[in-house]
Every structure is written in C-alpha cells, then in structure tokens.
C-alpha positions in Angstrom: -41.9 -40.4 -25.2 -45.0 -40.0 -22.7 -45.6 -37.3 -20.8 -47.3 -37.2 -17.7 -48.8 -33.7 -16.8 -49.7 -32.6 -13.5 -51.1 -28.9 -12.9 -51.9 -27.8 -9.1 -51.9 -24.8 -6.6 -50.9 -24.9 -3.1 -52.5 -25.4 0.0 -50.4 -22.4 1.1 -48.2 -21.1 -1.3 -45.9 -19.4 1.0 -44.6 -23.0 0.7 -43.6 -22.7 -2.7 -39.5 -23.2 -2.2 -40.3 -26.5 0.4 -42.7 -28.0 -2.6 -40.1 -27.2 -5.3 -37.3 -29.1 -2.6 -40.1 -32.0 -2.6 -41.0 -32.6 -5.4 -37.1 -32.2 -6.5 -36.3 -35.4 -3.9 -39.3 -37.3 -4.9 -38.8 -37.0 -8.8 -35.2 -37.1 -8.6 -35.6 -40.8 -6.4 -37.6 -42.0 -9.0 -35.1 -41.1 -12.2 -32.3 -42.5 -10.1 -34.1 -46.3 -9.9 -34.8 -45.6 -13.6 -38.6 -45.1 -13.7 -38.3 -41.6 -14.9 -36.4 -40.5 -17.6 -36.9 -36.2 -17.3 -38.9 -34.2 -15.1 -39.4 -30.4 -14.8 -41.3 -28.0 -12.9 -43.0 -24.8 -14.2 -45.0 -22.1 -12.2 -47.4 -19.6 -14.2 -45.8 -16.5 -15.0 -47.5 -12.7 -14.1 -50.9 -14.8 -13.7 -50.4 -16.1 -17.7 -53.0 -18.9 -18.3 -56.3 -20.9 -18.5 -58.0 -20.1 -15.0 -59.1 -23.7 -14.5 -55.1 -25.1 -14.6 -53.1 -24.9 -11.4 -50.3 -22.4 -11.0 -47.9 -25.1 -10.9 -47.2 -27.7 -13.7 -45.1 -30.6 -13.4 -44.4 -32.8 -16.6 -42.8 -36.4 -16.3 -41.3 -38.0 -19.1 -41.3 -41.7 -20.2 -39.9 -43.4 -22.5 -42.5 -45.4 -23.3 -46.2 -47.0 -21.2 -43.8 -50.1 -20.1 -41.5 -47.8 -18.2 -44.7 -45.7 -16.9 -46.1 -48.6 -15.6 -43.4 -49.6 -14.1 -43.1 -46.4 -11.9 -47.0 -46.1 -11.0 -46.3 -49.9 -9.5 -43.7 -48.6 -7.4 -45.6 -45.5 -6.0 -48.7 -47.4 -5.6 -47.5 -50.0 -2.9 -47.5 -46.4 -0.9 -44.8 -47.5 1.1 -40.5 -47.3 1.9 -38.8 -44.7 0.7 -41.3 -44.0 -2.1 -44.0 -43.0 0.0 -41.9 -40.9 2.1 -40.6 -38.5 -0.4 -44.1 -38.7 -2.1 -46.3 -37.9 0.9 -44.5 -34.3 1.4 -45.6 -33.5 -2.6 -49.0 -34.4 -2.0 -49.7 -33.5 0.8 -48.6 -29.2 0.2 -51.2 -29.7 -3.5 -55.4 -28.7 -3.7 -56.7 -28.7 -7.1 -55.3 -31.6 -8.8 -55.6 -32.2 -12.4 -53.6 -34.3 -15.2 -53.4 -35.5 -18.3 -51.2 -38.1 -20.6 -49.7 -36.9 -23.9 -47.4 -38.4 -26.2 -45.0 -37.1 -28.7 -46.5 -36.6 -32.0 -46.4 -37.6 -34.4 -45.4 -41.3 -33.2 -42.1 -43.0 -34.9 -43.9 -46.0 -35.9 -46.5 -43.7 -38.2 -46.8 -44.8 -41.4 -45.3 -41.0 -42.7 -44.0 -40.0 -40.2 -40.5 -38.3 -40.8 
C-alpha cells in the first residue's frame, strides 16, 4: 500500500465539524469510483506533536502508484463533481504539508517475510 499524508490547521477552526463533513464527502466520492481504497482523519490530541505538523492529519491509502495515479488524474481536471466536493476541503486548510510513504518492508523484497 501507499499512503498519502496530508497534515494542516484551519483557517478557522471553529469549522472543525464542517471540514471533518468535507473532507468525509470528498474522500468518500473518491473510494466509491474506486480511486481510494481507506482514508482516515486524525486531529492532535492535548497539543501532542512536532510544532511544524498541522493539527489535522489525513492519510489516504492506495493500493499501489497505478491506482494513485489514477485518482490525482481525476482531481486534477478540477472540475464536475470532483472539484465540488474538493473545493470545500481546500478551501477551510492554511499550512499544507505532505508526504508519500509506503508499507515497509515491500512484498517483492528479497527477505521480506
């Protein structure tokens, strides 16, 4: 699996039940057409964490690069239904950051178990 991490604050977090509904309706469109295999949405607890990292983390799961492709072609036309239940995320998030990680170690790893 891939893993596509996203950490973020909000523009005003007295918003934070409308983003979690957003974001819920955006990721959930995506698994439902397939692009997405799991997604989940974490907030810091009692102010745990590296300063640096957003307050919110969202990880999306992929099966593999293919199927991640597949779903960044699909939000990047920026348009239809996509782009409707995307601009609401995006548009409530300051401080972006992300990362890709993969499950280790890799099945095809000489050694692996």
């Amino acid at each position: 699996m891939d893993h596509y991490m996203i950490w973020c604050n909000l523009k005003d977090s007295r918003r934070d039940l409308e983003f979690s509904a957003n974001v819920a309706a955006y990721l959930g469109h995506l698994r439902e057409q397939g692009k997405v295999e799991r997604w989940s949405l974490t907030r810091r607890k009692l102010g745990f964490g590296p300063g640096d990292l957003g307050e919110f983390h969202i990880c999306i799961s992929f099966r593999d690069l293919t199927q991640l492709d597949q779903a960044f072609g699909v939000v990047s036309t920026r348009g239809g239904e996509v782009e409707r239940l995307h601009l609401p995320v995006y548009s409530m998030v300051t401080d972006f950051k992300s990362a890709l990680y993969r499950d280790f170690p890799d099945p095809q790893r000489e050694g692996a178990a």
